[in-house]
C-alpha positions as protocol buffer text, in pm:
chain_id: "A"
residue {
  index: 1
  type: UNK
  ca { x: -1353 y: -1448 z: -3001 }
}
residue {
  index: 2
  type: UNK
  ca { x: -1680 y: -1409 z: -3116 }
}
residue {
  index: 3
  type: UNK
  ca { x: -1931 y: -1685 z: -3196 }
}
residue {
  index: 4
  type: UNK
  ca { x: -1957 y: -1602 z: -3606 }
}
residue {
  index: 5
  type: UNK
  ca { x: -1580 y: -1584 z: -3600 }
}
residue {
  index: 6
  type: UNK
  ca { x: -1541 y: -1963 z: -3422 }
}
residue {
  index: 7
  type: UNK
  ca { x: -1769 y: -2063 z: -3673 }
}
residue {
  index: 8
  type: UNK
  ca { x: -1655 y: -1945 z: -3978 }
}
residue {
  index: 9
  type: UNK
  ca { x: -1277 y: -2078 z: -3896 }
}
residue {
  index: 10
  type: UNK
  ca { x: -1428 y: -2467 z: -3861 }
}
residue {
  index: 11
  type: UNK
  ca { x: -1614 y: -2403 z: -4131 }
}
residue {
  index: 12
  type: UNK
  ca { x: -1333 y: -2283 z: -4351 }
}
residue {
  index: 13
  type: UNK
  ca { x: -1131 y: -2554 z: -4131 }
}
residue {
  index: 14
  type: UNK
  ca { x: -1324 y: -2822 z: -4243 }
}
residue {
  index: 15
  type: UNK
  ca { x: -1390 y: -2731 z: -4623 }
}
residue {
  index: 16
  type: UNK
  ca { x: -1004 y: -2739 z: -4667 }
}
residue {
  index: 17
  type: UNK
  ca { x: -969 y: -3069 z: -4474 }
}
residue {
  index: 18
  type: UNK
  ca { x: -1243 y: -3186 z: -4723 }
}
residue {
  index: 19
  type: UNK
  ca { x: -1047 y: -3032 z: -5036 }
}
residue {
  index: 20
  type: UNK
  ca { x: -741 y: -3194 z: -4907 }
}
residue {
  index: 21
  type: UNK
  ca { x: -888 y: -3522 z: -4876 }
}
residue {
  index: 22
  type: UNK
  ca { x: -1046 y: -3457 z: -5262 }
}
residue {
  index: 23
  type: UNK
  ca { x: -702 y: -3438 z: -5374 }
}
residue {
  index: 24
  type: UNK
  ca { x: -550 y: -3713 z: -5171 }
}
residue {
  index: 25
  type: UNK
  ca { x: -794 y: -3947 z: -5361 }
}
residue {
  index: 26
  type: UNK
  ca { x: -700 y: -3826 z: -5708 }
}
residue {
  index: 27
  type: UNK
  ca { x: -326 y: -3890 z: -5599 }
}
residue {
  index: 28
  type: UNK
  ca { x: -393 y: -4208 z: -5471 }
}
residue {
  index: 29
  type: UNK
  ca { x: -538 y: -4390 z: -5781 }
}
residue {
  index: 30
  type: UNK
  ca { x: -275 y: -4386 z: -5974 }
}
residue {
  index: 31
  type: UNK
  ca { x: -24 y: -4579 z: -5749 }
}
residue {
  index: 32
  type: UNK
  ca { x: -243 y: -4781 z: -5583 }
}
residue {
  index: 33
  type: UNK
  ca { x: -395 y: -4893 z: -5979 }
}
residue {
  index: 34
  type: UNK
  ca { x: -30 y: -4902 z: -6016 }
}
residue {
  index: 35
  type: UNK
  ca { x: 18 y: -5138 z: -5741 }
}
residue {
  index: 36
  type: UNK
  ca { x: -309 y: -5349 z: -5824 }
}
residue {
  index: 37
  type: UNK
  ca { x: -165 y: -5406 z: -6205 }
}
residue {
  index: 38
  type: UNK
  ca { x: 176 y: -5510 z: -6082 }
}
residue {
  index: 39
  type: UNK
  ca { x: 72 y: -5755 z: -5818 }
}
residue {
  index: 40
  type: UNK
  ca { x: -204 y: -5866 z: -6075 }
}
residue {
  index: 41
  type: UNK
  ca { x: 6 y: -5928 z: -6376 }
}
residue {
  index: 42
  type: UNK
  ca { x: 311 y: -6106 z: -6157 }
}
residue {
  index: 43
  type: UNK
  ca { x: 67 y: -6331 z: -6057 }
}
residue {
  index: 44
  type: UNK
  ca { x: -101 y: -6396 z: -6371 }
}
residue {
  index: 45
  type: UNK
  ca { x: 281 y: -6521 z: -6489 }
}
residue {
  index: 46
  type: UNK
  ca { x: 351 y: -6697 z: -6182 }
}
residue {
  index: 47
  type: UNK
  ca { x: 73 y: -6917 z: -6284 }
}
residue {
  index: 48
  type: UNK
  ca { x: 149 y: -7011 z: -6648 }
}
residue {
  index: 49
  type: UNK
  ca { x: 491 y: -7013 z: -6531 }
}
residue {
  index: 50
  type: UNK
  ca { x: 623 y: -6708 z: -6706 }
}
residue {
  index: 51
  type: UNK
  ca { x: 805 y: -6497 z: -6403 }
}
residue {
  index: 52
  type: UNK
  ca { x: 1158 y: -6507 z: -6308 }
}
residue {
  index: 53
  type: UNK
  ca { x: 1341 y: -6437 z: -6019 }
}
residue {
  index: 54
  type: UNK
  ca { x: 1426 y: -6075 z: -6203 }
}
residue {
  index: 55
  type: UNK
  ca { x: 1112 y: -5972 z: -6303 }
}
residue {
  index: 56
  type: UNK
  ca { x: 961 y: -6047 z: -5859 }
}
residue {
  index: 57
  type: UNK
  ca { x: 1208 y: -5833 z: -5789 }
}
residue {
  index: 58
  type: UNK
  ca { x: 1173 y: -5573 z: -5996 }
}
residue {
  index: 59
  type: UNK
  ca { x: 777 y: -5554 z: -5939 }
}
residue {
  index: 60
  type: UNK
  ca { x: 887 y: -5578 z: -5556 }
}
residue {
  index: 61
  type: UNK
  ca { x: 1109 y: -5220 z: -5615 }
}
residue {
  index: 62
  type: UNK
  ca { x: 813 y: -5114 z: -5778 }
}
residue {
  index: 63
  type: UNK
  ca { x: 538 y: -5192 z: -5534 }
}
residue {
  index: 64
  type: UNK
  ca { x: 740 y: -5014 z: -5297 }
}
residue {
  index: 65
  type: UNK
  ca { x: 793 y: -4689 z: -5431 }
}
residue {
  index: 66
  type: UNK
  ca { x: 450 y: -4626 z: -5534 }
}
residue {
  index: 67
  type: UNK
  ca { x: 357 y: -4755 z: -5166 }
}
residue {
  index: 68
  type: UNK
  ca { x: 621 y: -4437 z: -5031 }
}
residue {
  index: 69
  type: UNK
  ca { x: 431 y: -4206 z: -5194 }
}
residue {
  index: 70
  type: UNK
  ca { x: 106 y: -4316 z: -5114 }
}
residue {
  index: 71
  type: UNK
  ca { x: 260 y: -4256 z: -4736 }
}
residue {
  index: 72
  type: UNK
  ca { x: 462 y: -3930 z: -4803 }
}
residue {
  index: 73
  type: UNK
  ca { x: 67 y: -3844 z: -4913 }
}
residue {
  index: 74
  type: UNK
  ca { x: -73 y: -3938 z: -4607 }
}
residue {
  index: 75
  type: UNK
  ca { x: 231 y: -3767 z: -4403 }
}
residue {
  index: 76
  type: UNK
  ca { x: 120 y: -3411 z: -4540 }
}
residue {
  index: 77
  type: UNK
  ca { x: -208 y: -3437 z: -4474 }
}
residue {
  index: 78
  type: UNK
  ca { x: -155 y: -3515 z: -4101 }
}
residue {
  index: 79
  type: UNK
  ca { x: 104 y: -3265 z: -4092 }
}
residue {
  index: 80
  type: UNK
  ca { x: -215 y: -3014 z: -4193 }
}
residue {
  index: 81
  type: UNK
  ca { x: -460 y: -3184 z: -3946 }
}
residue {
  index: 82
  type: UNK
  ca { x: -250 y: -3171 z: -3647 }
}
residue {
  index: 83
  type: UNK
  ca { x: -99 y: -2793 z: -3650 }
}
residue {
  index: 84
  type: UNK
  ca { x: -79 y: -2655 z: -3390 }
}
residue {
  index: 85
  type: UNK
  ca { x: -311 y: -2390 z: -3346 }
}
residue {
  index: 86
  type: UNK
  ca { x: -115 y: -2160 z: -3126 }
}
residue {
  index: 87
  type: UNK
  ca { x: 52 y: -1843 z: -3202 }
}
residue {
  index: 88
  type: UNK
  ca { x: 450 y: -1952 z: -3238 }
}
residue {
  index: 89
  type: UNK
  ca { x: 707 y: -1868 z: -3523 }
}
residue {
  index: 90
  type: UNK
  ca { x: 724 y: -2033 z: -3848 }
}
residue {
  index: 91
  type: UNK
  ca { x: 913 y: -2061 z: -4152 }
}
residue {
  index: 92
  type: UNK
  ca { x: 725 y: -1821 z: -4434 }
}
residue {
  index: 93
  type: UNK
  ca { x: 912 y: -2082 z: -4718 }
}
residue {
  index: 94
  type: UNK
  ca { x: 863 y: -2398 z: -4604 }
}
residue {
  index: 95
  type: UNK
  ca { x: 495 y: -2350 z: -4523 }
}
residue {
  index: 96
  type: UNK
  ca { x: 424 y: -2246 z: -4868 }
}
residue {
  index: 97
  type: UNK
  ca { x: 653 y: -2554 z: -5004 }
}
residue {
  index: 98
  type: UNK
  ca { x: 396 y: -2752 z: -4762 }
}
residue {
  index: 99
  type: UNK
  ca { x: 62 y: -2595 z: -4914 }
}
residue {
  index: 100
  type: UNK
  ca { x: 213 y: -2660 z: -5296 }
}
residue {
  index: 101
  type: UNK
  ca { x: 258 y: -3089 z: -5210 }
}
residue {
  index: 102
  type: UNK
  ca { x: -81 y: -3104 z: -5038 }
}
residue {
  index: 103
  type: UNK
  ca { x: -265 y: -2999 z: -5344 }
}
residue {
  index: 104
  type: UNK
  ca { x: -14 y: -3084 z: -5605 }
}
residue {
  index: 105
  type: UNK
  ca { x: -222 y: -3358 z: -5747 }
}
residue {
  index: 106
  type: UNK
  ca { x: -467 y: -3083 z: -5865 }
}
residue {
  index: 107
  type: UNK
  ca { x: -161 y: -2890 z: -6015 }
}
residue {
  index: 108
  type: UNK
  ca { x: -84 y: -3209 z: -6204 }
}
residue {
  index: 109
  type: UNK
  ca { x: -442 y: -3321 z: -6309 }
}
residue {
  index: 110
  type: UNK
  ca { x: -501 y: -2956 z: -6424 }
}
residue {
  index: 111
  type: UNK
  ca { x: -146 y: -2933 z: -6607 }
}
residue {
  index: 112
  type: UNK
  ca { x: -56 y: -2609 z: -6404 }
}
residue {
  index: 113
  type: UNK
  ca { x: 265 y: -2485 z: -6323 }
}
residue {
  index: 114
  type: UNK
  ca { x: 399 y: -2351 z: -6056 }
}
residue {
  index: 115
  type: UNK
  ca { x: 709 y: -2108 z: -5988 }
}
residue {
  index: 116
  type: UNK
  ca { x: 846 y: -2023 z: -5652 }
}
residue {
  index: 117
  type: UNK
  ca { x: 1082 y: -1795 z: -5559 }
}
residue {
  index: 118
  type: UNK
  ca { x: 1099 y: -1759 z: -5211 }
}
residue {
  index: 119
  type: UNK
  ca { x: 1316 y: -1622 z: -4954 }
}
residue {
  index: 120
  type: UNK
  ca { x: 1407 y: -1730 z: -4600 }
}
residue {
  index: 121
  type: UNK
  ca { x: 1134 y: -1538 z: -4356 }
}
residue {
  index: 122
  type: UNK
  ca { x: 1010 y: -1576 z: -4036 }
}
residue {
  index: 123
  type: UNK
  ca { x: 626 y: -1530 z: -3950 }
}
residue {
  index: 124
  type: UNK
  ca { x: 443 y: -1555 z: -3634 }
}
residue {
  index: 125
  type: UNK
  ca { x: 91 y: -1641 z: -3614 }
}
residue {
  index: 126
  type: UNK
  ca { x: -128 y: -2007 z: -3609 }
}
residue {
  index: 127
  type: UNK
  ca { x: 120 y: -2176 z: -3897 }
}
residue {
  index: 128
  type: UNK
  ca { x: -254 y: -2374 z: -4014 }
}
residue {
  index: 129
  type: UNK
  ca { x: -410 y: -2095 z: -3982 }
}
residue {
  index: 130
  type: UNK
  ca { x: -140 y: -1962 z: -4281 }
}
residue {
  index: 131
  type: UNK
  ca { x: -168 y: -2301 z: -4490 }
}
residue {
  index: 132
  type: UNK
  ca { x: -539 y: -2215 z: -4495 }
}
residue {
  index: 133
  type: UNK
  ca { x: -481 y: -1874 z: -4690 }
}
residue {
  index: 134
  type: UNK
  ca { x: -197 y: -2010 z: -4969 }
}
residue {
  index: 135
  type: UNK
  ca { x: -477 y: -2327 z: -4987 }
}
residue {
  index: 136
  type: UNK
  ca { x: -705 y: -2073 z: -5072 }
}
residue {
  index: 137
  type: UNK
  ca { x: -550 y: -1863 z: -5310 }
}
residue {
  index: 138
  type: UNK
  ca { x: -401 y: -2102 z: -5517 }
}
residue {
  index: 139
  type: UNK
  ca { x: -777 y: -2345 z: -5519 }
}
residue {
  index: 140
  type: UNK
  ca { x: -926 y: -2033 z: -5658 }
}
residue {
  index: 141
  type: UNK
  ca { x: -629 y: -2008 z: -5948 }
}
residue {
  index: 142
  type: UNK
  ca { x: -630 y: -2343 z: -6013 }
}
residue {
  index: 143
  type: UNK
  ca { x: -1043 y: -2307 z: -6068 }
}
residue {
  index: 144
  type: UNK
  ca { x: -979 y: -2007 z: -6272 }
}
residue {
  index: 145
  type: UNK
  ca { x: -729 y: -2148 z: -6506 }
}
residue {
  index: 146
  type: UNK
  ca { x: -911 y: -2509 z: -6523 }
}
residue {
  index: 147
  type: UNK
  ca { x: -1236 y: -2289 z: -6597 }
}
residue {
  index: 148
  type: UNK
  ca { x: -1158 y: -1987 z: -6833 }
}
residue {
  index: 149
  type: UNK
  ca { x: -814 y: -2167 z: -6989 }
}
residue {
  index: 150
  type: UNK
  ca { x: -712 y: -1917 z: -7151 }
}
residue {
  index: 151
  type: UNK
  ca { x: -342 y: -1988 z: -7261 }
}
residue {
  index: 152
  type: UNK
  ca { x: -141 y: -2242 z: -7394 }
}
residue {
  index: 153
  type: UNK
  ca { x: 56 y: -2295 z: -7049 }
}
residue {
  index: 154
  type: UNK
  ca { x: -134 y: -2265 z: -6725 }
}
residue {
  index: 155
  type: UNK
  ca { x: 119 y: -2080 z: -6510 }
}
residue {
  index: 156
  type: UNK
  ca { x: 71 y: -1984 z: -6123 }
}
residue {
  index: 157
  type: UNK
  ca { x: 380 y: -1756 z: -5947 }
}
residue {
  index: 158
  type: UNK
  ca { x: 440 y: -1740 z: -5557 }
}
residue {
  index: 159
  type: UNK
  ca { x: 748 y: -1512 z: -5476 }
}
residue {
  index: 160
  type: UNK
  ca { x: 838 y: -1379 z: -5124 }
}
residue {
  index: 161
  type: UNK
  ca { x: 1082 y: -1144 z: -5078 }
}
residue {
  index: 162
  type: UNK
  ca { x: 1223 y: -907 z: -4747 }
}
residue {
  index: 163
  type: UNK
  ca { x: 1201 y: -522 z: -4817 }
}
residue {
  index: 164
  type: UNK
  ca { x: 1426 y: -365 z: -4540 }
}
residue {
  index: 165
  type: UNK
  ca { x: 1152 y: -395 z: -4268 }
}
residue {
  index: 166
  type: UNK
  ca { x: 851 y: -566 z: -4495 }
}
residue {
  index: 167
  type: UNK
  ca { x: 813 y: -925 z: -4591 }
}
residue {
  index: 168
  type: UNK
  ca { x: 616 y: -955 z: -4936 }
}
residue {
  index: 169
  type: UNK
  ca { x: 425 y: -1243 z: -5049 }
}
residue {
  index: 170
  type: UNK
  ca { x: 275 y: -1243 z: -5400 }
}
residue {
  index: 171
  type: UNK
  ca { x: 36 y: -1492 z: -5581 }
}
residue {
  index: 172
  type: UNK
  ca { x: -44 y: -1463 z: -5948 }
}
residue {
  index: 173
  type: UNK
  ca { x: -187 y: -1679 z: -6212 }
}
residue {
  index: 174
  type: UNK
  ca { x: -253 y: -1656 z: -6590 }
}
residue {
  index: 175
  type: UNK
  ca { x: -580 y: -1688 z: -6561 }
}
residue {
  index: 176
  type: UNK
  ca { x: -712 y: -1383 z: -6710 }
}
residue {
  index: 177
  type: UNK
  ca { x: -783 y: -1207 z: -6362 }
}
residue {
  index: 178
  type: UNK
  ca { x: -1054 y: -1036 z: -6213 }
}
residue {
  index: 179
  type: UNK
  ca { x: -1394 y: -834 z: -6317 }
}
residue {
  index: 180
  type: UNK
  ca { x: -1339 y: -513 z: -6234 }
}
residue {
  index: 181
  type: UNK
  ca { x: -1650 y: -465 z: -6027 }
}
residue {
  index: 182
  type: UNK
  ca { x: -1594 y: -793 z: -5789 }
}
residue {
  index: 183
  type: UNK
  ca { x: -1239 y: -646 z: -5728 }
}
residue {
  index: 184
  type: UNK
  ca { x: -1380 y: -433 z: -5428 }
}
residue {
  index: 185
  type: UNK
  ca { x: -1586 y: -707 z: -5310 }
}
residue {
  index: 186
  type: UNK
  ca { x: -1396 y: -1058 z: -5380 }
}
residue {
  index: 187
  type: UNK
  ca { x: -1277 y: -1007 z: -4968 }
}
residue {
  index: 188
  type: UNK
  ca { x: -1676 y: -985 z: -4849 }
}
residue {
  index: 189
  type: UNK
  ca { x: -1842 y: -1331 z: -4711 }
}
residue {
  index: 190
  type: UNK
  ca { x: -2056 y: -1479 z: -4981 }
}
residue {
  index: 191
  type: UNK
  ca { x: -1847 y: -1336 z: -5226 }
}
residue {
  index: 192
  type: UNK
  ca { x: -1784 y: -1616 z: -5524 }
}
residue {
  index: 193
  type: UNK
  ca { x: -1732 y: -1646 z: -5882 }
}
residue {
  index: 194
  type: UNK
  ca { x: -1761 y: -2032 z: -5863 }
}
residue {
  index: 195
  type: UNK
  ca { x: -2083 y: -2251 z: -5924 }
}
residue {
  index: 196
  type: UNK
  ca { x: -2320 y: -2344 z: -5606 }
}
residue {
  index: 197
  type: UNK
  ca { x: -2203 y: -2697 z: -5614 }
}
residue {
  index: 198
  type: UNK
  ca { x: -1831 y: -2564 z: -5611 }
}
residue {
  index: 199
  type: UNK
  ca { x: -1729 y: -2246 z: -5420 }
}
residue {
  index: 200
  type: UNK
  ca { x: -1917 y: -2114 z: -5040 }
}
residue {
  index: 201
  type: UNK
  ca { x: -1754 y: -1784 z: -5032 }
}
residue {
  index: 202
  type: UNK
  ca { x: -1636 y: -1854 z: -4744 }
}
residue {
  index: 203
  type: UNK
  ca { x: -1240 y: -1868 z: -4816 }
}
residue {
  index: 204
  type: UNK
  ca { x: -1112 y: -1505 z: -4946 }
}
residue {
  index: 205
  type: UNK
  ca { x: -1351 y: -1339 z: -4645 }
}
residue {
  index: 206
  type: UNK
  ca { x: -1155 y: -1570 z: -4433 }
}
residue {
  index: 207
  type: UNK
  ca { x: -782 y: -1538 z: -4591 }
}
residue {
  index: 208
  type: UNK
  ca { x: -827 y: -1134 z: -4508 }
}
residue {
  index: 209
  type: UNK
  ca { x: -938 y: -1212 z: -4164 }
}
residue {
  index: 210
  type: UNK
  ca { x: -664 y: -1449 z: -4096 }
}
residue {
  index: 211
  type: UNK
  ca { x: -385 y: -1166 z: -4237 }
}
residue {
  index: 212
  type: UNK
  ca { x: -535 y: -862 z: -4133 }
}
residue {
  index: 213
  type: UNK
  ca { x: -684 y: -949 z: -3767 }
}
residue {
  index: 214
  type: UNK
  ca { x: -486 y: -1251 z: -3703 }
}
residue {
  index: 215
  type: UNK
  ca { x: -155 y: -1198 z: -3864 }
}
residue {
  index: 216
  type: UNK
  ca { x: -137 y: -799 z: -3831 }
}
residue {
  index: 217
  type: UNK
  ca { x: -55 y: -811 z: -4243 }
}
residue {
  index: 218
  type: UNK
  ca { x: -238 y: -651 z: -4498 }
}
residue {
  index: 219
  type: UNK
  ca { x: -394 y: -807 z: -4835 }
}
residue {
  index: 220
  type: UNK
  ca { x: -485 y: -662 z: -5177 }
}
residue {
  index: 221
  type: UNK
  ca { x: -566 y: -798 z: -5504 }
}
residue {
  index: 222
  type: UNK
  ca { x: -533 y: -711 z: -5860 }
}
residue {
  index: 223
  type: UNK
  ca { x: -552 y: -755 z: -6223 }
}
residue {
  index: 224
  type: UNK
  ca { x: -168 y: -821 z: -6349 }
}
residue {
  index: 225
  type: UNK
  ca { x: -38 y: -795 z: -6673 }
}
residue {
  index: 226
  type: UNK
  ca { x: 316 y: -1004 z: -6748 }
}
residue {
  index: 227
  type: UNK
  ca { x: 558 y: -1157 z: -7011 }
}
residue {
  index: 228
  type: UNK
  ca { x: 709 y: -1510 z: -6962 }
}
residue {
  index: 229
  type: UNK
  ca { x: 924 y: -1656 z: -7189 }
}
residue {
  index: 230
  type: UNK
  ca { x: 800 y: -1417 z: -7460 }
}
residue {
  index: 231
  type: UNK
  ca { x: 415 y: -1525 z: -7417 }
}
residue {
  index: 232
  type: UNK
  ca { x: 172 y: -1248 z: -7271 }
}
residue {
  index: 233
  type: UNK
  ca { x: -18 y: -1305 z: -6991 }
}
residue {
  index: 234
  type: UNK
  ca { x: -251 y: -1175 z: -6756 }
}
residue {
  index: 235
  type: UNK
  ca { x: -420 y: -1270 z: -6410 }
}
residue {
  index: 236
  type: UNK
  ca { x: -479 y: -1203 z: -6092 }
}
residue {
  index: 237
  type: UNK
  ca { x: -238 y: -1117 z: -5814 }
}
residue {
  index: 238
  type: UNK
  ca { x: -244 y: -1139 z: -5480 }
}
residue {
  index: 239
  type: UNK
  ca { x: -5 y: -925 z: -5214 }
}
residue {
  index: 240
  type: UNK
  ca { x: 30 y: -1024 z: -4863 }
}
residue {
  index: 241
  type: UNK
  ca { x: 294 y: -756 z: -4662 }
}
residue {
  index: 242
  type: UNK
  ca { x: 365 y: -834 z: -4319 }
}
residue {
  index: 243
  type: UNK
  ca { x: 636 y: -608 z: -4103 }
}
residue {
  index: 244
  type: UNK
  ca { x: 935 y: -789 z: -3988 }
}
């Protein structure tokens, strides 16, 4: 492997463990204000004598569930940190289920939602290496949507289907979708539509490499126009084919 190419993956490596983190802090504020207000308050009656048996318990129940998600949180992102970075077969469905909970606190903050429709599929390449690529795709919808807003629902659709001997994977957001002249160039390194202080360029130059040299797939984007629930929409999509 060549030295650019070792470099670019820790880079890109390293600015989604840093994206990931980002969003683990936005997800943990809530329960751990959560948890700070319920210990706080039961204390505050346990001293002018206001708290019953009932209500310790009940803070107790509460205290604890907002402490399981804090580590269901913390069990995704190690999950992401410690893949194994060695060619093996992986489940297509669950690794994009995996990708939607790490940054589903940016889904939520940015009132997006997301569909999935996803069939069972098998891939084989660096299962990371794949997380890296839905990470990517879906950080740059959720940017364009929280950016350009365009609709009344922000809406972002992953379906995978088998074709005979193909397996496709398709993004798309209602974002609005792409300029026609960056369409030819959105895959080229130092290609971004994002501020300085928010984008390197780095990621879509690195999602084709990953599916094209590293997954034997092939990627291509366009400008999609669709109906849902009798709004119109249109956006960007993304199509990833591998052969089974």
């Amino acid at each position: 492997m060549m030295p650019d190419t070792q470099f670019d993956k820790k880079s890109q490596k390293l600015l989604q463990v840093a994206e990931v983190m980002q969003n683990i802090m936005h997800q943990w504020k809530q329960p751990l204000y959560a948890i700070y207000t319920l210990s706080s308050g039961t204390l505050l009656k346990r001293e002018l004598g206001l708290c019953k048996e009932e209500h310790y318990k009940e803070t107790l129940e509460s205290i604890n569930q907002n402490i399981e998600h804090l580590l269901t949180t913390m069990n995704y992102f190690n999950d992401f940190i410690h893949q194994k970075n060695y060619v093996q077969p992986f489940s297509l469905k669950q690794s994009i289920l995996s990708s939607i909970n790490i940054i589903q606190p940016l889904l939520n903050n940015n009132q997006i939602e997301v569909f999935s429709e996803l069939d069972e599929a098998t891939l084989f390449g660096i299962e990371v290496e794949f997380m890296q690529v839905i990470l990517n795709i879906l950080n740059n919808s959720i940017y364009a949507l929280y950016e350009y807003n365009l609709h009344k629902r922000n809406l972002i659709f992953i379906r995978a289907c088998v074709k005979d001997k193909l397996i496709v994977l398709s993004i798309k957001d209602s974002a609005g979708g792409i300029p026609f002249e960056d369409t030819n160039i959105i895959f080229t390194k130092h290609f971004t539509s994002k501020s300085p202080t928010k984008g390197s360029g780095i990621g879509l130059c690195m999602v084709k490499k990953i599916i094209e040299e590293h997954m034997h797939g092939s990627i291509k984007v366009q400008n999609s126009k669709f109906t849902y629930e009798g709004e119109h929409y249109c956006g960007a999509e993304f199509t990833i084919t591998f052969i089974k």
